[in-house]
Structure formats: C-alpha cells, structure tokens
C-alpha positions in Angstrom: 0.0 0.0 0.0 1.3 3.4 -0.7 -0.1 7.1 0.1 -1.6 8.8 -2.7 -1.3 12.3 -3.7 -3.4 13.6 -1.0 -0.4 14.7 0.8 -2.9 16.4 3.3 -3.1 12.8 4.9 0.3 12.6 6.4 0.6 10.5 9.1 0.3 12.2 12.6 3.8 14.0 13.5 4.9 15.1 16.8 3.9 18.4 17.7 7.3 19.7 19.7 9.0 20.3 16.8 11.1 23.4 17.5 12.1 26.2 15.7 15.9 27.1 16.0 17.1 31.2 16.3 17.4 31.5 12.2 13.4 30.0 11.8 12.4 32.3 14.5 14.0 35.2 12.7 12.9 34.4 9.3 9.3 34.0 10.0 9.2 37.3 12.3 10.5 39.2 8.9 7.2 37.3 6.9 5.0 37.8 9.2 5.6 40.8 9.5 5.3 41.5 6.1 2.3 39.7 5.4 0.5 41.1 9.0 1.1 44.4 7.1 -0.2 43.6 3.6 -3.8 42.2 5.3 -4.1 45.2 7.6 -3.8 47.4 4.5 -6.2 45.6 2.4 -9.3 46.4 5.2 -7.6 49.7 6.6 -9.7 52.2 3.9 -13.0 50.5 4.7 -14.0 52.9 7.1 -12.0 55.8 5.7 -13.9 55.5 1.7 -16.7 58.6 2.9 -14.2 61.1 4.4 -11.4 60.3 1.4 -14.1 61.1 -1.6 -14.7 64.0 0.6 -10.8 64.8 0.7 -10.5 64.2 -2.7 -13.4 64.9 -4.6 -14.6 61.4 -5.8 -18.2 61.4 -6.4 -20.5 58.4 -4.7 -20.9 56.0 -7.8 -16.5 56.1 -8.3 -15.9 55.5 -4.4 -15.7 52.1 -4.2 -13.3 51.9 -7.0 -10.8 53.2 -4.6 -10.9 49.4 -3.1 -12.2 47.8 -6.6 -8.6 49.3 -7.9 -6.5 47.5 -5.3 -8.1 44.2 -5.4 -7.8 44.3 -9.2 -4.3 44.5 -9.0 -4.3 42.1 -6.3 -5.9 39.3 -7.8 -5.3 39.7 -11.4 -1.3 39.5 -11.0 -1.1 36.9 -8.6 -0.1 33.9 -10.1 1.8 35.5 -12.6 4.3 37.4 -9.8 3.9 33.7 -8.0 5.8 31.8 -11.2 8.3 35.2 -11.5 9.3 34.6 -8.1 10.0 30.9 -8.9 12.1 31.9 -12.0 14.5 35.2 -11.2 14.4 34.6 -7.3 11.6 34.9 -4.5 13.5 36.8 -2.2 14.3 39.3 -4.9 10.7 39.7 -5.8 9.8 39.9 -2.3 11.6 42.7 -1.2 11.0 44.5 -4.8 7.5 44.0 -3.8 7.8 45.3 -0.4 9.7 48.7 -1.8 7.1 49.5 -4.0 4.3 48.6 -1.5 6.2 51.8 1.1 6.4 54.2 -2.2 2.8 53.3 -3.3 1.8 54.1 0.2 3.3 57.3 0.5 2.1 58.4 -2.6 -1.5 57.6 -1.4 -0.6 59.6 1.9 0.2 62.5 -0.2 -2.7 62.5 -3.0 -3.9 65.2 -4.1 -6.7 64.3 -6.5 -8.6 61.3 -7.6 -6.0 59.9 -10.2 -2.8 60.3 -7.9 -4.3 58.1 -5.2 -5.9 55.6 -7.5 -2.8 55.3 -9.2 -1.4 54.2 -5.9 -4.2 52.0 -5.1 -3.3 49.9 -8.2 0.9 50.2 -7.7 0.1 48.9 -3.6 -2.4 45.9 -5.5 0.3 45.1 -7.6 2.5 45.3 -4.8 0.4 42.9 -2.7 0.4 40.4 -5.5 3.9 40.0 -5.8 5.0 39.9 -1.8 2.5 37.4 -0.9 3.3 34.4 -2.9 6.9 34.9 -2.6 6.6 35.1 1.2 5.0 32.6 1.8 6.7 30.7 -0.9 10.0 32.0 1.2 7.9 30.5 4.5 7.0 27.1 3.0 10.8 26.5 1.4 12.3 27.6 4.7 10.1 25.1 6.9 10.1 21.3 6.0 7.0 19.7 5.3 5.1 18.6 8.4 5.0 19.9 12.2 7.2 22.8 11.6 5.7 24.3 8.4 2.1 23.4 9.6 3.0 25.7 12.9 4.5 28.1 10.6 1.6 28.7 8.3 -0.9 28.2 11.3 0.9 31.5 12.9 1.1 33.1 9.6 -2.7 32.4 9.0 -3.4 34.2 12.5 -1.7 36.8 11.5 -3.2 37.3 8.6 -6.8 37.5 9.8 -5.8 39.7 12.8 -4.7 41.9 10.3 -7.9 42.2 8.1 -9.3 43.2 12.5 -6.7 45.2 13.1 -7.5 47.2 9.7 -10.7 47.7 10.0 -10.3 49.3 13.7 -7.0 50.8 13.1 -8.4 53.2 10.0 -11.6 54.2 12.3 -9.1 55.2 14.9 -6.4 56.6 12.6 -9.6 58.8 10.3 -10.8 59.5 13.3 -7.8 61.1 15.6 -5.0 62.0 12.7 -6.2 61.7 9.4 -7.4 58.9 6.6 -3.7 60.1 5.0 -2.4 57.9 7.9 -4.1 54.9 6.7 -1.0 55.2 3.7 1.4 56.6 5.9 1.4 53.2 8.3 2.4 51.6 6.2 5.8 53.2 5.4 8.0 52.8 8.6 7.4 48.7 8.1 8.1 48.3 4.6 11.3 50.3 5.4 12.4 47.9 8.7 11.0 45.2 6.1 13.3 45.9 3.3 16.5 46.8 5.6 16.6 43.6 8.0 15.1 40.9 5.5 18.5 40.5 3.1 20.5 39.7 5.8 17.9 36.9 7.4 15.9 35.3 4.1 18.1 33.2 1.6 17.8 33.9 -2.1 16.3 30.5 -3.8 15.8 30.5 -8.1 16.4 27.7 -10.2 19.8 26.4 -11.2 18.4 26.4 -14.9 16.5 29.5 -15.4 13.4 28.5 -17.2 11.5 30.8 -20.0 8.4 32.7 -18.6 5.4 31.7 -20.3 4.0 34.8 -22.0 0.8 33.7 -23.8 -0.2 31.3 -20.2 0.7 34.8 -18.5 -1.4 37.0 -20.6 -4.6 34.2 -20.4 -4.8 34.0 -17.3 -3.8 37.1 -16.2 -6.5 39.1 -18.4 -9.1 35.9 -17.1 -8.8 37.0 -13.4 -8.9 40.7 -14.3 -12.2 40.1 -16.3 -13.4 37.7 -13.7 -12.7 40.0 -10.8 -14.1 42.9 -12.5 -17.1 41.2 -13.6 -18.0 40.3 -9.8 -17.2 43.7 -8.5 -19.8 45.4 -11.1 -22.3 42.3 -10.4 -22.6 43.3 -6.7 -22.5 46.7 -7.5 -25.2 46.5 -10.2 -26.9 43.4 -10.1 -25.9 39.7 -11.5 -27.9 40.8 -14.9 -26.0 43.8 -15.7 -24.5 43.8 -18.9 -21.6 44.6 -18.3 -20.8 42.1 -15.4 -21.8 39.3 -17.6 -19.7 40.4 -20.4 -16.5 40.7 -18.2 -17.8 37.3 -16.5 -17.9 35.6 -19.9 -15.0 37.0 -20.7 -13.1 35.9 -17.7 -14.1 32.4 -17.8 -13.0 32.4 -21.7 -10.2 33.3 -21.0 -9.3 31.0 -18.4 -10.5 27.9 -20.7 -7.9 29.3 -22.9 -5.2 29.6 -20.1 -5.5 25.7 -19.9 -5.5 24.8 -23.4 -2.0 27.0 -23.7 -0.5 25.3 -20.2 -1.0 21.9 -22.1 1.1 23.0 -25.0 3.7 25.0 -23.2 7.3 24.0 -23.0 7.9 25.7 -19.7 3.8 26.4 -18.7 3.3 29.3 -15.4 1.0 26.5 -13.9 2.1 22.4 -15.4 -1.1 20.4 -15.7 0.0 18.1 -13.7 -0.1 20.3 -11.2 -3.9 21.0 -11.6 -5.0 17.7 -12.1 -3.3 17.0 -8.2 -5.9 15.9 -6.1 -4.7 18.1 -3.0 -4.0 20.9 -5.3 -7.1 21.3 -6.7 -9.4 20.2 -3.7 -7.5 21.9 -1.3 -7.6 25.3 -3.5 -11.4 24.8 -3.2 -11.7 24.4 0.1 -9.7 27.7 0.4 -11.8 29.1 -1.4 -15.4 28.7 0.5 -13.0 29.4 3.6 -13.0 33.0 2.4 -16.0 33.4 0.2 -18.0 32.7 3.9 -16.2 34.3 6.3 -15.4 37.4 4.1 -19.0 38.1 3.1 -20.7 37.2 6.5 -18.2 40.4 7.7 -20.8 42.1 5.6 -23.7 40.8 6.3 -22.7 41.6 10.1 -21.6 44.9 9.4 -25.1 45.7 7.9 -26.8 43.9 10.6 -24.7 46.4 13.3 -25.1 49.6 11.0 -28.3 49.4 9.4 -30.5 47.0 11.6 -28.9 47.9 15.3 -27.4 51.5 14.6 -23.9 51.2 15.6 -21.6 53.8 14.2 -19.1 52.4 11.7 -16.2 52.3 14.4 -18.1 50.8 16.8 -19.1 48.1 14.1 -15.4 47.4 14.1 -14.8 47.1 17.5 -17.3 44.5 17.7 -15.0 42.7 15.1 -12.6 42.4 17.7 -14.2 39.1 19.0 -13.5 37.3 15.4 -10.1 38.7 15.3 -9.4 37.1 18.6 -11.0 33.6 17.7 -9.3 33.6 14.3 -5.7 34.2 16.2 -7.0 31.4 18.9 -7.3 28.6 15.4 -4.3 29.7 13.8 -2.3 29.2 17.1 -4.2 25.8 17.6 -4.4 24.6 13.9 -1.1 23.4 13.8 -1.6 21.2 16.9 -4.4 19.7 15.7 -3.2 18.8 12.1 -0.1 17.4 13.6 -2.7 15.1 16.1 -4.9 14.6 13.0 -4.7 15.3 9.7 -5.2 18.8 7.1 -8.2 16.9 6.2 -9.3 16.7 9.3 -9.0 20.0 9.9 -10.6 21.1 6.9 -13.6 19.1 8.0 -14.0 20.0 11.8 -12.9 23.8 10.9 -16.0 23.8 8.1 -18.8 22.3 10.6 -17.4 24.5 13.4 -17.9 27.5 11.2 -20.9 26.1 9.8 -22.6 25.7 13.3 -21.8 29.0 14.2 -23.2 31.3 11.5 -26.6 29.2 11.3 -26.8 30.7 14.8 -26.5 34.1 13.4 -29.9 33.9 11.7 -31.9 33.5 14.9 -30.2 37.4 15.3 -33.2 40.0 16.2 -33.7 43.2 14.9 -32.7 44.5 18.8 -29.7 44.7 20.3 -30.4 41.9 22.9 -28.9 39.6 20.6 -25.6 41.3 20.6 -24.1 38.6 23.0 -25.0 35.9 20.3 -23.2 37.8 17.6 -20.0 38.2 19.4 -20.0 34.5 20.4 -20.8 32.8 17.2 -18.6 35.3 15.4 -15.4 34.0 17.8 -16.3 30.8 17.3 -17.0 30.8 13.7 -13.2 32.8 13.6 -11.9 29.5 15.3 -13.3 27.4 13.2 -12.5 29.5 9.6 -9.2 29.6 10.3 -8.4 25.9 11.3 -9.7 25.5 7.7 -7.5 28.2 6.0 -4.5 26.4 7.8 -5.5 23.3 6.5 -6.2 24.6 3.3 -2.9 26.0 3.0 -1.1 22.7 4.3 -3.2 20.7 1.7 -2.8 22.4 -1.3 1.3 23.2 -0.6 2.1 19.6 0.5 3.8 17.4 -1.7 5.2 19.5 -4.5 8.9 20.7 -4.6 10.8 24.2 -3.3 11.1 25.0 -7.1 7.6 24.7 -7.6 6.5 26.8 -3.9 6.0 29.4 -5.9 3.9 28.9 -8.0 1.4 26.8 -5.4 1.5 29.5 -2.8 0.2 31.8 -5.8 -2.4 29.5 -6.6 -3.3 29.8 -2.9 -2.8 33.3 -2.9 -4.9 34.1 -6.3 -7.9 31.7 -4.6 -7.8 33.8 -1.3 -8.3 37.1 -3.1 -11.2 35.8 -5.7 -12.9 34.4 -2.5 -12.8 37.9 -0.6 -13.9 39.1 -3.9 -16.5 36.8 -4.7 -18.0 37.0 -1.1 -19.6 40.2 -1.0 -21.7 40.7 -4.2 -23.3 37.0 -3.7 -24.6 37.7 -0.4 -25.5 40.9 -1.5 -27.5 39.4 -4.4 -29.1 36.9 -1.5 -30.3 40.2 0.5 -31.9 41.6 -1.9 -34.2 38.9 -3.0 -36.2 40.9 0.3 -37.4 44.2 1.0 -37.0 43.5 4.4 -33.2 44.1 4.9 -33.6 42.2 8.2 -35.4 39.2 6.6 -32.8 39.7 3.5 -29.6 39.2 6.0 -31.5 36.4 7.9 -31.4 34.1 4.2 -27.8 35.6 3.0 -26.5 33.9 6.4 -28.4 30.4 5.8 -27.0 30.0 2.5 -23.4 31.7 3.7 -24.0 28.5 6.4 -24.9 26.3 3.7 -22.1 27.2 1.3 -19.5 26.5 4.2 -21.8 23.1 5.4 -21.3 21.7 1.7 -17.1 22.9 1.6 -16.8 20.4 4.5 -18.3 17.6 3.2 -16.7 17.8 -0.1 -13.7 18.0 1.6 -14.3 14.7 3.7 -15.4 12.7 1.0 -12.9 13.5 -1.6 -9.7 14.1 0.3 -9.6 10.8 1.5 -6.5 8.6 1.6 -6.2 6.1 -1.1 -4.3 2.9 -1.6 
C-alpha cells in the first residue's frame, strides 16, 4: 500500500518540533510583512466617505478606490507567483515590499482622484507580488510537516488579525490623525522590512532559469482581471447587468484558454500536472469557501450592526474584535491539531465549526439583545474559519517541490483574493431577493452556512486517503 497524492493525509507528527534562532528570525521578517499587507487591504473600509470627501470622488466612483486594489491584487497573482520561482523569490519579495512603502506614500500624499488611485493599483500590484513569494520563502524555509504546519498556522493568524486590526486601526487613525495615515502606516514597516530581511531570508531560483510563459501569463492574467471585475460590477449592479456578464464571460473564456495554452507549453506558469493533483485542486477549493463565507458574513454583520442595530461604523469594528481574537485562537491551535490529525481533518471539523456558528447568526433579532450571540458565534465561527484556511494551506502546498512553492503559494494566494472578492456581491444578491433588509440578512446567512456546510463535506469525502 502506498499514500496517494493527498499529501494532506500525512501520518500524525509530533507536535514539539522546535524552531531554531534562524526560523524564528525568518518567519518574524514574513509575518511581518504579510500582517502588514492584510491590515492594508481592510484599513480604507471605514476611511472611503471622508477620502471622496478629501478628494473629490463622487459616490458612484468611491468604491473603486478598493475595486482598484483588489484588481491588481488578484489579477497578478499567479503571474508574480511563477516570476518569483524563476528570477528569485527573495528578490521579488523585497522589490515587492519597496514598491508597497512608495505606493503608500504616494497615497498619503494624494492630491486628486487619479494620484491616489494610481497608488491603489501600484500597492495591488505590490500585494500580488509579496504574498506568494513570502509565503513561498515560509514554505521552502520550513520542511513539510510539524514545523511548516505551525508556521503557516501563525502566519494564518496573522493574517486574519490583520484584516481586525484594519478595520479598527483606519476608524481610529480617520478619526484622531487623518485617513492620509491609513497610507502613511504603512511606510515605517516596509522600510524595517526591506533593511533587515536580506540579511535573514536566503535567495532561492532555479539552477536552470526556465522561460516565462507569456501567452499562459497573458490568459490567465486578463481571465482573473475580467473575472474579478465582472464580480465587482455584479454586486454593484446586479448579476444581470451587462456589463458584469460580459467581463464574466469574458473571464471564464479566458481561463479555458489559459488551460489549453499550459497543455502545450514548453515551460507552462502552472504544469497540468499540477492542476490535475488531487490536494491541489481540492484543497484550492476548500480555500476558497473558507474565504467566500467568512469574508461576506463580515458584511452581512456589518449591515446587521449599521443598518439594523445603529452602531456607528467604528463601533461596528470594534465588535470585530471578537472574530479577530478567535481567528488568532485557530491559527495558534491549527497546527496542533493537524499534527494530532490530519489537514483533512482540519478542513472538515474547521468547516462544521464554522458552519454551526453562523446558522446561529440567523436567529439574530432586529434588537440589540442579541448582541451577546453575535459576538460568540462570530469567535467561534473565527476559530473554526481559520483551522480550515490552515489546513487549506497545508493541503494544497504539500507534496510538491521548493522549485515549484511558488507557483502553489500563488495559486493559494490568487484563490484567497477571488474568495474575498466573490463574497460580497453573492450575499449581496441573496439580500436583496427581500425588501425587508432584516429578513434579507437572515437568508444571506443560511446560504453563507450552507455554502460553508457543503465545503466540509466535499472536503471529507474527496480528500480521503487512497491505496
């Protein structure tokens, strides 16, 4: 009998594996960096009203301040994940991280529409290239089992505390300072960043530098940039909007082409063989539900505090606190528990968890004597999210080479920002099939329990071990 691909179902590992002074080092410098990068994708949330005042944007071109970023974001992705693999992760990493400071200080200093959303797009472009090659740098530097599973567990609670720790940080910041703060944060770190990480991360790239597949870059590329754009307008307009079913057609054209051209690439951005992995694939999916549920039922809570209960918008994120704590609580824990277990496992016991706790939501009033049931089911269903994510991010980076890290952490990177993206305009969709926005939130958090329900038992029944 032998173990299949589903390198997810690694036989339990002891979970004392320690870290010596150089690991400790090397993932304070990523997590760091990646800490940064998810507090500044939630930090404007709050700060959109007073910057179009600032600024001058009218109310229909707002949100295109955050529509810009997560263009960027998600469109380049997987293309800066397979650069990193071929001219050097470290080198894209810290490229990355310069231009994420200058794009930030341009921001800080806009002075009309175009200067800030020209920033907005350099610090989404910035975002794609740091994250795969950080945590393609994380996954090369840790081997495969306890250690790595500890190391993405921390870097997962991280992560999530930082989309928290945005979201209250740029009520307090527009609040007391400025929202020109909300850029200028970020500046100080990408500096420390930049200076201290040469000396502690190790430069990896191929002995044989491979060509850079052009036509699979420009598919696929162009197919998340349609696709993402297509959702943004669909939640913004409606799923029947023209326009969002043009870019959605065109996205998922392009992406059928992407795979023809991988198959007949001499040196494809993503090998076939790699898709048709079982862990790959499945574990990418899994991801993905992860953060299309927990994403959008931020939303649907947000409304739910604003709109139903009256909260001001920073005491909306304060309330957030409670998830940010529980998400912290699995990503500490996650790595225990895969280690006892399995990333399957995880998967599994991390969707029900989550699951359970947002079906509670819908049994919310429209009073504020249910407040106590919101704060408890949202630190739960944090717990629960992010034992999945970790497990996500075991399962679909397991069993695959350093030289090809890359290239699966953008994958994993590319499905976390379409699931953020995805998120909100489906729920939004689900709350407006009523005129009752109460009743509307109610049904958008059944089906957001449903979506993350089915995840889970995918999960079980098809990442199974094999013989």
């Amino acid at each position: 009998m032998a173990a299949l691909d589903v390198a997810a179902e690694t036989a339990p590992a002891p979970v004392d594996a320690r870290m010596d002074a150089r690991m400790r080092l090397v993932l304070l410098v990523l997590l760091l960096a990646q800490f940064m990068l998810a507090v500044d994708f939630s930090i404007l949330n709050v700060a959109l009203p007073v910057i179009g005042e600032g600024l001058g944007f009218s109310l229909a071109n707002l949100q295109w301040i955050a529509t810009a970023f997560a263009l960027a974001a998600a469109g380049f992705t997987l293309l800066f994940g397979r650069v990193a693999d071929i001219l050097g992760r470290r080198r894209i990493f810290l490229g990355g991280m310069a231009l994420l400071g200058v794009s930030s200080l341009a921001g800080g200093l806009a002075t009309g529409p175009e200067m800030l959303m020209a920033a907005r797009v350099a610090q989404g472009l910035a975002t794609a290239a740091v994250t795969p090659a950080g945590l393609s740098l994380l996954t090369s530097a840790f081997p495969e089992g306890p250690l790595r599973a500890k190391a993405l567990g921390l870097n997962g609670a991280l992560m999530s505390a930082g989309f928290t720790t945005g979201a209250i940080l740029g009520g307090v910041l527009t609040d007391l300072l400025s929202w020109r703060w909300a850029f200028f944060v970020n500046v100080p770190v990408a500096l420390a960043v930049v200076v201290v990480a040469p000396a502690v991360l190790k430069e990896s790239r191929p002995a044989v530098r491979p060509r850079l597949d052009v036509p699979g870059a420009v598919t696929v590329t162009g197919g998340l940039l349609a696709l993402v754009y297509g959702l943004t307008v669909a939640g913004e307009r409606g799923w029947t909007d023209p326009a969002a079913l043009t870019a959605l057609a065109a996205g998922a054209a392009l992406l059928v082409a992407f795979l023809y051209v991988e198959r007949r690439a001499g040196s494809p951005l993503v090998p076939v063989r790699i898709l048709t992995r079982r862990t790959v694939v499945l574990g990418n999916l899994a991801g993905l539900v992860a953060f299309v549920t927990e994403t959008s039922l931020v939303f649907l809570m947000t409304l739910h505090l604003q709109d139903v209960l009256g909260f001001s918008p920073l005491a909306a994120g304060l309330s957030f606190g409670v998830l940010g704590a529980g998400t912290v609580l699995g990503g500490v824990y996650a790595p225990r528990f895969i280690g006892r277990f399995s990333a399957r496992t995880a998967l599994v016991a991390g969707g029900l968890l989550q699951a359970a706790a947002t079906v509670s939501l819908a049994a919310l009033g429209d009073d504020r004597s249910g407040l106590w049931l919101l704060l408890a089911a949202t630190f739960v269903g944090g717990v629960g999210n992010m034992l999945a994510i970790v497990g996500f991010m075991v399962t679909a980076t397991s069993g695959l080479p350093d030289a090809e890290q890359g290239m699966a952490t953008g994958l994993a990177t590319m499905t976390q920002q379409i699931g953020i993206t995805m998120g909100t305009p489906i729920m939004s969709a689900v709350v407006l099939t009523s005129a009752d926005l109460h009743v509307g939130i109610g049904r958008a958090v059944l089906v957001n329990a449903g979506i993350v329900l089915a995840g889970a038992l995918l999960s079980g029944a098809f990442l199974r071990r094999r013989t």
